[in-house]
C-alpha positions, -999 to 999 in steps of 0.1 A, spaced: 22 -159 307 -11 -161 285 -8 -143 253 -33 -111 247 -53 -124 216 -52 -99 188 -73 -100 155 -62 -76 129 -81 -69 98 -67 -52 61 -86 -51 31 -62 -65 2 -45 -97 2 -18 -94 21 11 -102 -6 27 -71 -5 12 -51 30 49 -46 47 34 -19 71 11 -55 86 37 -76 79 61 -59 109 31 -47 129 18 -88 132 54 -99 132 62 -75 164 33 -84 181 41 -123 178 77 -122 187 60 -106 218 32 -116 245 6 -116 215 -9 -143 191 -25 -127 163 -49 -134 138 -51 -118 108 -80 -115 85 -77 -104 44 -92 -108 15 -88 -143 -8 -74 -135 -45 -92 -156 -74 -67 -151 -100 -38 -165 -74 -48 -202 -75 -17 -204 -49 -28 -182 -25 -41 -200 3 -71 -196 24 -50 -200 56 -13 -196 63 4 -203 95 39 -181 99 47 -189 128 32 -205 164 17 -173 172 6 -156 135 -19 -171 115 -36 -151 82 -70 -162 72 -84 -152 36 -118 -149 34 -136 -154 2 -142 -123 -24 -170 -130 -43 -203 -145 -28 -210 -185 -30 -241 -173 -55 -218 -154 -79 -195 -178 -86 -210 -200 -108 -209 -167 -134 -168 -158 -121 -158 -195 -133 -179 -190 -165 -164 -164 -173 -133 -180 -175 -137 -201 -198 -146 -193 -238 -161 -220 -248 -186 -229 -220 -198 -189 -224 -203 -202 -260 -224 -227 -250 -241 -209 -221 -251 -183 -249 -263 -210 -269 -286 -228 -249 -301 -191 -237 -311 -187 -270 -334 -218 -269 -347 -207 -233 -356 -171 -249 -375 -191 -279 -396 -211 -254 -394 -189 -228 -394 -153 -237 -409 -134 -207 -390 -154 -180 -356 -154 -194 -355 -121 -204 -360 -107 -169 -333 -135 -164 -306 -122 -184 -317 -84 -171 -306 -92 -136 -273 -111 -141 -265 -83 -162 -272 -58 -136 -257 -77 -110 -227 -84 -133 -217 -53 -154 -231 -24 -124 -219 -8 -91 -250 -34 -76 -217 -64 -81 -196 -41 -64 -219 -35 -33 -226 -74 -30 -190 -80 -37 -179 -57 -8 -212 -68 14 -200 -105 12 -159 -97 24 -173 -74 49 -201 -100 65 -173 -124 60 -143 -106 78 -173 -100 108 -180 -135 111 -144 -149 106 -136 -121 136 -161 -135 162 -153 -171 155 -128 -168 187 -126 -151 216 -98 -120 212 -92 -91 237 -81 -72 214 -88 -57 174 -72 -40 151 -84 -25 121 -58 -14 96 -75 23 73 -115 30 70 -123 0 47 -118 -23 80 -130 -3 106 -167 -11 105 -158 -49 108 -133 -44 139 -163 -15 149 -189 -45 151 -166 -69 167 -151 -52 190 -181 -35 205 -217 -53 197 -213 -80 222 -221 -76 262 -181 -73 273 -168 -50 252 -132 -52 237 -110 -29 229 -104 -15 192 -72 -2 174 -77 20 149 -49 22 123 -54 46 96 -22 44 70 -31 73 48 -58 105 53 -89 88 48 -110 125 44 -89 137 18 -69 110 -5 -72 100 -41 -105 78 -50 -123 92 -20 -137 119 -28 -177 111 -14 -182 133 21 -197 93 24 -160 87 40 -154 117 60 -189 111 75 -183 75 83 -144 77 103 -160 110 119 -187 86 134 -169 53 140 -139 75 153 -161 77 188 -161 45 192 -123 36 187 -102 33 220 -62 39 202 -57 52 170 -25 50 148 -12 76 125 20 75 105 39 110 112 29 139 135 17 157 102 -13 136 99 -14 134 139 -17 172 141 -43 172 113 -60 145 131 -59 170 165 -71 199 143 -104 175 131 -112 149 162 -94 170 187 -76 143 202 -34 137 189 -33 101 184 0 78 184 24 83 158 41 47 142 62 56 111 61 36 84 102 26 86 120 -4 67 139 -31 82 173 -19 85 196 -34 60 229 -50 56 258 -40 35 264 -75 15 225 -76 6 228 -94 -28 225 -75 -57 205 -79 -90 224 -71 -120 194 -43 -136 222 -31 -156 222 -66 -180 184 -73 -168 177 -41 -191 207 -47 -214 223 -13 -207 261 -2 -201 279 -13 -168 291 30 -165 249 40 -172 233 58 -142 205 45 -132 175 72 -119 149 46 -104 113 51 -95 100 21 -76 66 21 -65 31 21 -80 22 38 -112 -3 60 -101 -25 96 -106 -10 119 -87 25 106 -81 46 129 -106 57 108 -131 39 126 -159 68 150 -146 97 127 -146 85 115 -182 86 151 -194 119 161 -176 141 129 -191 149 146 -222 170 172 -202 184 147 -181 225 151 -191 228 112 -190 215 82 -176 186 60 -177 149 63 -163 139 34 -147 103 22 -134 100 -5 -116 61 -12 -105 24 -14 -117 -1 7 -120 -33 25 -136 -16 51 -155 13 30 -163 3 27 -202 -4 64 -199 36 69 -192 45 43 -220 27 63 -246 42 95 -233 73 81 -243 70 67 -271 55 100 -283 85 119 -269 108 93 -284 125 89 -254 121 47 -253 161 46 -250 166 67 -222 136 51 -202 126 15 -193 98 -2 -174 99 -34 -149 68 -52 -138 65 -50 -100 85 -71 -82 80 -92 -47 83 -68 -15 114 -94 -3 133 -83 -35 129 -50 -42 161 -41 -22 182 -61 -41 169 -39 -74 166 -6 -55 204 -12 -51 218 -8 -83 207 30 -83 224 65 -83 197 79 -73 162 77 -66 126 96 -72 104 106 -44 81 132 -62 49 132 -49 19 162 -61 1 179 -40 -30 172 -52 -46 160 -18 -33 163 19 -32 126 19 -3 134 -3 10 165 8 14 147 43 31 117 36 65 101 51 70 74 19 81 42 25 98 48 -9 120 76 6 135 53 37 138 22 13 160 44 -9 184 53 23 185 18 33 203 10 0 221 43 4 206 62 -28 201 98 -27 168 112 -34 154 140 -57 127 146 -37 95 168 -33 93 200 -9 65 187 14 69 187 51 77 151 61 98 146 33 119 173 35 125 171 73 144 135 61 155 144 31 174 180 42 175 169 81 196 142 71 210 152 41 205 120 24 190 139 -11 179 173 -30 145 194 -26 131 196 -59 94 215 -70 77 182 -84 55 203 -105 77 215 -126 98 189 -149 128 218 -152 133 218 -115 129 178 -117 156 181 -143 178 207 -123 180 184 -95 189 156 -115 220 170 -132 229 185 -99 240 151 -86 251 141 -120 275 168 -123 287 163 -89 300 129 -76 311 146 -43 279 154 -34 263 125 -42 288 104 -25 282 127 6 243 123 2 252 87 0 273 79 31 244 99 50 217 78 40 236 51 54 241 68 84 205 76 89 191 41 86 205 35 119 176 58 128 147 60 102 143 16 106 114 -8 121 139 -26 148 140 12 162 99 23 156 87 -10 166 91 -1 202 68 28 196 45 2 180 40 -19 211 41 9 233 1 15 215 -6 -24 226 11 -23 259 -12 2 277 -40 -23 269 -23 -50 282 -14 -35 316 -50 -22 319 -65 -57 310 -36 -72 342 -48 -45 368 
């Protein structure tokens, strides 16, 4: 049987993307061969432009920064040619004044300005475009709003038209860092011209109904299901601490908006254990400060990220885990977290946030406690509550185990291919 050709499109480098990672690996296991177009990383010398992962899934990074600009990237790099760059501008600006000062005017604009930015972002986007009509798919895919003008263009400015996925992983008209109408403007337009579009719970679906008046297909964002003698990493001598401490683990990036300004604040009441974060992020020297302010550095400790593969094998040694979300956009009042369901796979309750999706799980399958993530006392009250009671946590802990059997990819998968196999039949008849 010939394979429906898929090209997918994301906009990062697809290191850490475990959402794309199942999604392509479901589709190639299957009737599919897909293509997937990213974004190269600079500053990873062993990235590679192309990577094959099997017969039927191939990634291709295109380049970040135009051919033009990289002369001044690999400058930049390197002290003591900038030294001499300077040096020799000063003898072109004593010869030459006029000319090289309108010269050093536009590298700086282009350089140090939101103008680098747009050229920066024109060049992955012209590049994704071309890379996606350099073969002959029947199908794309574009993974949130930063890839759905190149699968827009691809799919639909040519005489046969193909058909376009449209697979928005967060709320694209009201998250963090979007804040220009610019966004809501753009998916409300390029939203007419999508044929399937992908949300990840029927929160986000019903808000999507409430906006664009259509309910599109709901794929949660669900782990691989794991196994019992998963190895282990030893965080308790990794962060020199007793065998007996208990420790409370937020894994995840370090970011606005996120609670942990909250977790911080509540440590101090904690009646034992150890706050742990393990991840990277903007505010991240933000929450080292706080601490060291609060003298707290004993009771918390930070870990760089860690590969996606890995994090299991950290996420394990835990008593319990931190899901606590703000509400300071729907993007985030909405959301399923991967973090809560990679918790139950390693059986660790939660202390969780009281917002819809999260608390269906969380009290649904009684796998953690409900917790107001405003407030650092209730963080704290929740806390002790499965400190001071093993029984509970132990019960909390046997039904996160039972619930993976559920809340896991080998069971959502099916719902993700469901999306692709209406296309397919339509393309046979």
């Amino acid at each position: 049987m010939m394979r429906t050709k898929v090209c997918m499109f994301v906009w990062n480098h697809f290191t850490n993307d475990a959402r794309v990672m199942r999604e392509c690996m479901a589709l190639s296991e299957n009737i599919y061969d897909v293509d997937l177009i990213c974004i190269d990383d600079p500053k990873n010398p062993d990235l590679k432009a192309f990577e094959e992962y099997n017969q039927h899934f191939r990634v291709h990074r295109v380049k970040r920064y135009p051919d033009s600009m990289m002369f001044f990237q690999k400058v930049r790099q390197f002290k003591s040619l900038l030294l001499l760059a300077f040096l020799l501008w000063l003898l072109v600006i004593y010869f030459l004044p006029i000319p090289a000062i309108v010269c050093t005017l536009f590298a700086f604009v282009v350089l140090k300005t939101k103008l680098k930015t747009a050229i920066v972002r024109g060049s992955i986007i012209l590049r994704m475009i071309l890379k996606g009509f350099n073969k002959k798919y029947d199908l794309y895919h574009s993974n949130d709003l930063n890839t759905l003008p190149q699968g827009y263009i691809c799919s639909k400015f040519r005489l046969k038209k193909k058909k376009l996925i449209y697979d928005s992983h967060e709320v694209q008209t009201s998250r963090t860092g979007y804040d220009s109408s610019f966004y809501g403007k753009m998916e409300a337009f390029l939203i007419k011209k999508i044929d399937a579009m992908i949300v990840e719970n029927h929160t986000r679906a019903e808000y999507n109904e409430v906006l664009y008046g259509f309910y599109p297909y709901v794929v949660h964002n669900y782990p691989f299901k794991q196994i019992e003698s998963m190895e282990k990493i030893d965080l308790h001598k990794l962060l020199n601490l007793p065998q007996n401490e208990k420790i409370l683990l937020y894994q995840g990036g370090i970011q606005t908006g996120r609670g942990l300004e909250n977790l911080v604040k509540a440590t101090p009441q904690f009646n034992e254990g150890t706050l742990v974060f393990i991840g990277d992020g903007r505010i991240k020297p933000d929450l080292e400060r706080m601490v060291a302010e609060l003298d707290i550095g004993d009771r918390v400790k930070f870990l760089p990220k860690v590969p996606l593969n890995d994090l299991p094998k950290y996420t394990r040694n835990a008593y319990l885990g931190f899901q606590v979300l703000n509400n300071v956009c729907f993007n985030h009042y909405s959301a399923s977290s991967n973090k809560l369901f990679e918790y139950m796979m390693a059986g660790v309750p939660v202390v969780a946030c009281n917002f819809p999706e999260i608390r269906r799980v969380t009290e649904g399958e009684g796998t953690g406690v409900i917790v107001d993530s405003h407030d650092s006392d209730s963080i704290a009250e929740g806390v002790n509550q499965l400190l001071g009671n093993p029984e509970l946590r132990e019960e909390l802990r046997k039904n996160s185990l039972k619930a993976r059997d559920l809340y896991n990819w080998e069971q959502e998968k099916t719902a993700f291919l469901r999306v692709y196999s209406n296309f397919y039949k339509n393309r046979l008849a």
